[in-house]
ZAMARGU-4260 file (C-alpha; in steps of 0.2 Angstrom, whole numbers, plus 5000, padded with zeros to 4 digits):
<rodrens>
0) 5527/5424/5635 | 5540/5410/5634 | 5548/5411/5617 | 5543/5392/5613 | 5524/5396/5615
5) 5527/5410/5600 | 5517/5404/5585 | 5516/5411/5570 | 5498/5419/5573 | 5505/5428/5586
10) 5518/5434/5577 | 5506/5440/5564 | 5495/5447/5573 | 5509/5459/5582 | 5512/5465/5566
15) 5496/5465/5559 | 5490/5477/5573 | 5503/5488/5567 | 5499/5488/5548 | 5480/5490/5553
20) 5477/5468/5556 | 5468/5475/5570 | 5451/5482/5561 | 5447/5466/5553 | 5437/5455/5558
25) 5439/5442/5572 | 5438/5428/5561 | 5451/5437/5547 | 5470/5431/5547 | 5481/5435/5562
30) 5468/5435/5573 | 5465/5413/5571 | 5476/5413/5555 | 5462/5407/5543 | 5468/5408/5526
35) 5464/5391/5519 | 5458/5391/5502 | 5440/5385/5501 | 5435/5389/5483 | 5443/5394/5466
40) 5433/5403/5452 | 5440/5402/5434 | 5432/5414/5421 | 5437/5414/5403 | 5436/5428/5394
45) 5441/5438/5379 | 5441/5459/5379 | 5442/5467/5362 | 5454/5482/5359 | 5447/5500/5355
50) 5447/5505/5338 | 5462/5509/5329 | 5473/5504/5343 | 5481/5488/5334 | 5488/5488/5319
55) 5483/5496/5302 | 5467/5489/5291 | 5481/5483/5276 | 5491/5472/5288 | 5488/5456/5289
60) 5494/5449/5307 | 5488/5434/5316 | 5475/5444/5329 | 5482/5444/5347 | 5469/5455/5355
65) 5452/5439/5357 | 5465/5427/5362 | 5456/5422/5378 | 5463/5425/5394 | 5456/5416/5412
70) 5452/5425/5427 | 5453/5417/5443 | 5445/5422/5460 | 5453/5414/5475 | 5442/5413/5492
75) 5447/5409/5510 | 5440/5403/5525 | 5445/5422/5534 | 5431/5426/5520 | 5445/5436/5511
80) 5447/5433/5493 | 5462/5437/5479 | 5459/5438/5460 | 5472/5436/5447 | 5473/5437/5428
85) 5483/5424/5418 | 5492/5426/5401 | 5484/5426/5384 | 5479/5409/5378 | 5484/5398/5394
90) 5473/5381/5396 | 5462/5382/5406 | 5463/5364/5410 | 5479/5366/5416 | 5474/5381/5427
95) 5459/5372/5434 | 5472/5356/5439 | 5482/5370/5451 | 5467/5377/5457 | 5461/5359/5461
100) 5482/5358/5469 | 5479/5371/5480 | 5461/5371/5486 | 5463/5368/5504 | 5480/5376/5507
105) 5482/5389/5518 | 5491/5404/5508 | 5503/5408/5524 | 5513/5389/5519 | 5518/5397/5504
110) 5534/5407/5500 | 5527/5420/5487 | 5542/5423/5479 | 5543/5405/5474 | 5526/5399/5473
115) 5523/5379/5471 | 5511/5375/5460 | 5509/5355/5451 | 5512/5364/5436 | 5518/5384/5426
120) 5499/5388/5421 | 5492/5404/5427 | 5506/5407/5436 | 5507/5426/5439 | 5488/5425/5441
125) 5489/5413/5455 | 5505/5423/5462 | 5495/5440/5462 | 5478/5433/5470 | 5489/5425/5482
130) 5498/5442/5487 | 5480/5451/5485 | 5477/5441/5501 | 5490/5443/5508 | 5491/5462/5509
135) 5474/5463/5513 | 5476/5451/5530 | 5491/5462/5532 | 5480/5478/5528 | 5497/5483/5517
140) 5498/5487/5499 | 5508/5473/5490 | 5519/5484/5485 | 5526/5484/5503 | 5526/5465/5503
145) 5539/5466/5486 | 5552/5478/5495 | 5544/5493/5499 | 5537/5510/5489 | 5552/5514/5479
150) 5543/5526/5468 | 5524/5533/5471 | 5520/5534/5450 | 5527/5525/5437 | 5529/5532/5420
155) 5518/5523/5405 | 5517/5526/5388 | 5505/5524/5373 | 5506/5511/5363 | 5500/5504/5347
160) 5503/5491/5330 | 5511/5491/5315 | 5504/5508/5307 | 5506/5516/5290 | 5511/5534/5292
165) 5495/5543/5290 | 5489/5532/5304 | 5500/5537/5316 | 5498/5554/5317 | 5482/5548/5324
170) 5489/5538/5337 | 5502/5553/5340 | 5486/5565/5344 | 5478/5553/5355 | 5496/5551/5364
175) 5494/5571/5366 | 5478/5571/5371 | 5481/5558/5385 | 5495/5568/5391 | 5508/5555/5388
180) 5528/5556/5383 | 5531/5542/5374 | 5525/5529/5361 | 5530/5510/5359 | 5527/5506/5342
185) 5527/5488/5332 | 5536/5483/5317 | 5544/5473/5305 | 5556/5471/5290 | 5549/5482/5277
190) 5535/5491/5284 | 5537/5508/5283 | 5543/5513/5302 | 5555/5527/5296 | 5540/5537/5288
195) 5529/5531/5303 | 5541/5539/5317 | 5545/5555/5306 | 5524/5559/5305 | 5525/5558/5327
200) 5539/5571/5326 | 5530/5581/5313 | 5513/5578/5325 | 5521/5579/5340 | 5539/5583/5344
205) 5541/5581/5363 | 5535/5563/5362 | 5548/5550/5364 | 5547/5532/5353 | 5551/5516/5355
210) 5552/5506/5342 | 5549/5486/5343 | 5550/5474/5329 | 5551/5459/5339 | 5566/5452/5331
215) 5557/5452/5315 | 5571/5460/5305 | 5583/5446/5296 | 5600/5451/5306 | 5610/5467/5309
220) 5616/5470/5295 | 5596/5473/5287 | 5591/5484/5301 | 5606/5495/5301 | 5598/5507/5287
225) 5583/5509/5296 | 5591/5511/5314 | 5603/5527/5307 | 5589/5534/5299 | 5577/5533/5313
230) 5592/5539/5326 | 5594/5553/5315 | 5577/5559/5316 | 5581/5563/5334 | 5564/5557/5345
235) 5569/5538/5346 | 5571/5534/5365 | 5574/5516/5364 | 5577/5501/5349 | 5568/5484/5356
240) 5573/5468/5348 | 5575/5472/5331 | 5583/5455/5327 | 5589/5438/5332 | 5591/5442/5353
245) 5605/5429/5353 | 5617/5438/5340 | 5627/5447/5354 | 5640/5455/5339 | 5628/5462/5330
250) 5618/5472/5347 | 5635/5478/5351 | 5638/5487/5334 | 5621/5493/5337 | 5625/5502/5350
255) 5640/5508/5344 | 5629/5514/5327 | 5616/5524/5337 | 5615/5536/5350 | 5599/5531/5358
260) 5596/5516/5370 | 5595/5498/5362 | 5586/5489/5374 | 5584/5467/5375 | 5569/5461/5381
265) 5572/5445/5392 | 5563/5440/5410 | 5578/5424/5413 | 5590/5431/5423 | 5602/5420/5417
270) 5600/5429/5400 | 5600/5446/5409 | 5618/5440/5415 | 5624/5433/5398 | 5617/5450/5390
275) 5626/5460/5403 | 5641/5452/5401 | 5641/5453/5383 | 5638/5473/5383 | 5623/5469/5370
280) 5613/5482/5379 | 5611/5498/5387 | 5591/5496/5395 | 5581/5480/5398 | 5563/5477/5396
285) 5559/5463/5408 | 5544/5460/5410 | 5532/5450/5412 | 5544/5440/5420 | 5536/5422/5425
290) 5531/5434/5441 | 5529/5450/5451 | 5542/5443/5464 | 5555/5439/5449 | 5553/5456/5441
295) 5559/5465/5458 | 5572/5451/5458 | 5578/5457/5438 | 5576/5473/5442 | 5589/5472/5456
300) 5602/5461/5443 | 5598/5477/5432 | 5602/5489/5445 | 5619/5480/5451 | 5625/5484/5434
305) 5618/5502/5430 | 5606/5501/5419 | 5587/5505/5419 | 5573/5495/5416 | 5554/5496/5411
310) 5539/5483/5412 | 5532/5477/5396 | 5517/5465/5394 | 5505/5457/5384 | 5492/5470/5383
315) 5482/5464/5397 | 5468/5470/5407 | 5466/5477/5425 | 5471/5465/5437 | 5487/5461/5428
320) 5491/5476/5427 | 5488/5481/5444 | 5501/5467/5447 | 5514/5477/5436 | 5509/5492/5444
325) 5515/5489/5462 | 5529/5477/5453 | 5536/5494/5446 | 5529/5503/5461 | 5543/5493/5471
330) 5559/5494/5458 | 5568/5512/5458 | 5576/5507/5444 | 5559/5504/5434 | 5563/5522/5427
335) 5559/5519/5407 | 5539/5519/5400 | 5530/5503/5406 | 5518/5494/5397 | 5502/5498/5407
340) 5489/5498/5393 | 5472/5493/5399 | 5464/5509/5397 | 5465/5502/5377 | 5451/5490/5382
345) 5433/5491/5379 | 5433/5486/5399 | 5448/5483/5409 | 5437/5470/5420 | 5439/5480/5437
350) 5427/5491/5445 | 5439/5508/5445 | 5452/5509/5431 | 5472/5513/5436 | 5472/5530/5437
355) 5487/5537/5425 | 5491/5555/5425 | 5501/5564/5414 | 5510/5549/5409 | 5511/5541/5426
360) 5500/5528/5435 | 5499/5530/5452 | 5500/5515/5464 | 5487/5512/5474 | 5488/5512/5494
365) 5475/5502/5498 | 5476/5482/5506 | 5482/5471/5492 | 5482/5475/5474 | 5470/5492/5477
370) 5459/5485/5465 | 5443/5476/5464 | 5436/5463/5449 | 5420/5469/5441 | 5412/5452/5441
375) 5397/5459/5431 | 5409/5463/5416 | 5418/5446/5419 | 5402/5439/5415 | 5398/5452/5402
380) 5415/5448/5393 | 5415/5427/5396 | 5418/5415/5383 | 5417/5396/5382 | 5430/5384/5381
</rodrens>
């Protein structure tokens, strides 16, 4: 064939007979490229947390966990569909004006890694519908569309609030139970976080803690007590934002106080840089980044200069965190506990939950994001607005 008469459904279509293109249908991409985008569904719903997840009964703290989220469900003209979850709280007018953008595209125009959209909302759920498609037309997972497998599990932790110390030794027996290494714990000035970590060690002495106060304590010089006396106990893996992210000085006499990790948590690579160059860390949380495609991305900044990374999140459900799954899947470096805590739901809105595994969750191989959308729960779970 002449090289001129190649056209990008012949291309595909070689390599789609090689990633297993070949057992779809006719009609599916590759064979007539037909990925136009006929239809997008938008869902807004709002999943409540198990018991005694969040934070203890006597803090008060504004309530994350009913903040609603929308899920979207992308169809094609190739009759294959992608479903994506957006962050907490996004507007779901400003969602619908995207879907309205891009009904009638065809997903191949896109570049993945950069997606168009007329505005930010929804983002990463748009980004992981449109890779969902994508690996399935491909028959891939979309962890080979991000890089490649890098790593087959991905280690996870537990997670929970602020909690008094009588409280945790709860959560520290669930951890056990689950089979998990670590916990990421909240917290802020004055709560008692010292007590808190020394009741896990006394529960359970093998499991590793993180401790986040989301910049909530005043400046270095207030958390410096309570970072000596929680290195000294001798189960602290990382220190996450404990105070202004921007104070450079004070992070790098941090690190020089402790001997565990002190980690910042930034997704712009810019900061990544500025944070680097500063020596005001040793680990990085970055994630979410605005994407899975900007994650691998970090990842690689992270990588170029040593230093390991995890995923964090904003305690979503199943579809966003299959996303983070095959993101991690696809960074070596994602070596620290990720945030990968829908199993903490009531329902994680997908029909088969993420298997996790002795503190791993193991990344699916099937087309696209392995997982499929429980639309009954969607329903069950919906909410107006």
């Amino acid at each position: 064939m002449p090289h001129s008469s190649l056209s990008r459904r012949h291309l595909l279509a070689g390599a789609g007979g090689l990633a297993g293109l070949s057992t779809l249908p006719a009609s599916a991409a590759g064979r007539q490229e037909r990925l136009r985008i006929t239809k997008i569904e938008l869902f807004r719903v709002a999943v409540p947390m198990q018991d005694d997840i969040v934070h203890s009964p006597e803090i008060v703290e504004e309530d994350f966990v009913m903040v609603p989220k929308i899920i979207l469900k992308v169809h094609t003209d190739s009759g294959i569909t992608g479903a994506g979850e957006t962050g907490r709280g996004e507007s779901l007018e400003r969602v619908q004006r995207n879907a309205d953008f891009l009904t009638g595209k065809n997903i191949l125009d896109f570049n993945l890694t950069r997606l168009q959209l007329e505005n930010g909302s929804g983002y990463a759920a748009f980004e992981s519908a449109f890779y969902d498609i994508a690996g399935k037309a491909m028959g891939w997972p979309v962890y080979r569309l991000l890089g490649g497998l890098a790593q087959r599990k991905v280690l996870v932790g537990y997670w929970c609030g602020r909690k008094n110390p009588a409280d945790m030794r709860r959560v520290a027996q669930r951890a056990v139970k689950g089979n998990f290494t670590s916990i990421k714990m909240k917290c802020k000035q004055g709560d008692p976080v010292v007590k808190a970590v020394e009741a896990i060690r006394e529960e359970a002495p093998h499991i590793k803690v993180i401790v986040d106060p989301n910049t909530r304590y005043k400046s270095y010089a207030d958390f410096l007590p309570v970072a000596k006396a929680l290195d000294a106990i001798g189960n602290i893996l990382v220190l996450e934002d404990p105070f202004d992210k921007n104070d450079y000085e004070g992070y790098r006499k941090l690190r020089k106080a402790v001997k565990c990790d002190v980690a910042l948590h930034l997704g712009d690579p810019k900061a990544m840089i500025r944070a680097i160059r500063e020596n005001a860390c040793s680990v990085f949380n970055t994630g979410p980044a605005p994407g899975m495609a900007s994650f691998v991305t970090n990842c690689y900044l992270a990588a170029a200069a040593g230093m390991p990374v995890w995923h964090g999140s904003s305690h979503d459900m199943g579809l966003r965190d299959a996303a983070y799954l095959h993101s991690c899947a696809a960074a070596a470096n994602c070596t620290l506990p990720s945030d990968i805590l829908s199993f903490q739901r009531v329902d994680d809105l997908i029909v088969e939950p993420i298997e996790i595994r002795d503190s791993h969750a193991v990344v699916s191989d099937r087309p696209g994001m392995g997982v499929e959308l429980d639309e009954d729960a969607v329903k069950r779970y919906a909410v107006k607005g």
